[in-house]
N, C-alpha and C positions, 0 to 999 in steps of 0.2 A: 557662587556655584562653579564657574570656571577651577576659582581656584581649588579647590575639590578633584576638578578631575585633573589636574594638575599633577597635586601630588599622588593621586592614585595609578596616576599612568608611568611618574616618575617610579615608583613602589615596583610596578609592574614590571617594569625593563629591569630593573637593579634584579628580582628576583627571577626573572626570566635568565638573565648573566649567570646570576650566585647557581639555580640549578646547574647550567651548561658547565659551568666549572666543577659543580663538585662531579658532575659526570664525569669528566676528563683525566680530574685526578684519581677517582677511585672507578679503574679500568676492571675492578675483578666484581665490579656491583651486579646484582642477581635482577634488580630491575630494572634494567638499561632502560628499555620501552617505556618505562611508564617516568621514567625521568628526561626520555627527550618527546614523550608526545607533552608534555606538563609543562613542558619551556616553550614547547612551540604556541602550546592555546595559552599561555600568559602575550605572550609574541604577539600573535592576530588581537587580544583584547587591546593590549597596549596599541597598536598599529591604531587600530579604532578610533579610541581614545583619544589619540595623538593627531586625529584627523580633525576630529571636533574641535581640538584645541586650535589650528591651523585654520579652520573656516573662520574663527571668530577672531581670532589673531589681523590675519590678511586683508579682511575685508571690514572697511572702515565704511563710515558717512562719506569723507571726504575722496576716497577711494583707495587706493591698495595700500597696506603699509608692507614695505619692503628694504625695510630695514635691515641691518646688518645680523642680527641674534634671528629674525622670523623668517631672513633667509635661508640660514645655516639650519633653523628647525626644519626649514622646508627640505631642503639637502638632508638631513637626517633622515628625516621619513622618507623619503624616497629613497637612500639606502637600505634601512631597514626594511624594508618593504622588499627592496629586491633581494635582499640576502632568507629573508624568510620564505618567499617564492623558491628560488634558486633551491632552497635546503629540502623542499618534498623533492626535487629528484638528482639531488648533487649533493655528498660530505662534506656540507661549509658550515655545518653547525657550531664550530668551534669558534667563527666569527663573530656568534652571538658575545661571547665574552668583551670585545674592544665595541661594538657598533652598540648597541643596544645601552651602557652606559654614556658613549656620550652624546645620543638622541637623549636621554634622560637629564646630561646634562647642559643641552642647548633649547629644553622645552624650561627649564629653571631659568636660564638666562631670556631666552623670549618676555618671561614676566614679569622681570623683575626688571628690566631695562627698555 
């Protein structure tokens, strides 16, 4: 089950990124709106997502794992987190593009290492 929501969270960032980009690149788009509120509510899901993965990650039997990969996911999401904050009243949406892949790509490494 984890692993499920794994990849769907990983899915999520990558596509939350690929919209912000193609936003970026094509500047003359007629539905600006509906292509950065659609990266943002993939954003909050993934954030979500990404917390579930982190509760059951960190918290062991034995007690916390804090590892090097479930730290950096930790540090991801907390970036992610503040940059998607940050974006309802600041034009940092463009940050989506670098942060959001590689929280995708340090929730891949949490699991597999």
């Amino acid at each position: 089950m984890l692993m499920v929501f794994v990849i769907i969270t990983v899915l999520l960032y990558c596509s939350s990124a690929t919209i912000q980009y193609l936003q970026l690149t094509n500047e003359t788009s007629t539905s600006f709106n509906v292509h950065k509120n659609t990266s943002r509510i993939l954003a909050i899901i993934a954030i979500i997502m990404h917390t579930f993965i982190l509760q059951s990650s960190l918290h062991l039997e034995q007690g916390l794992n804090l590892s090097i990969f479930t730290s950096g996911s930790l540090v991801s999401w907390l970036v992610a987190l503040v940059l998607l904050i940050s974006s309802f009243r600041q034009k940092v949406d463009n940050l989506f593009i670098a942060v959001f892949p590689m929280a995708a790509l340090l929730i891949l490494l949490n699991m597999f290492f």
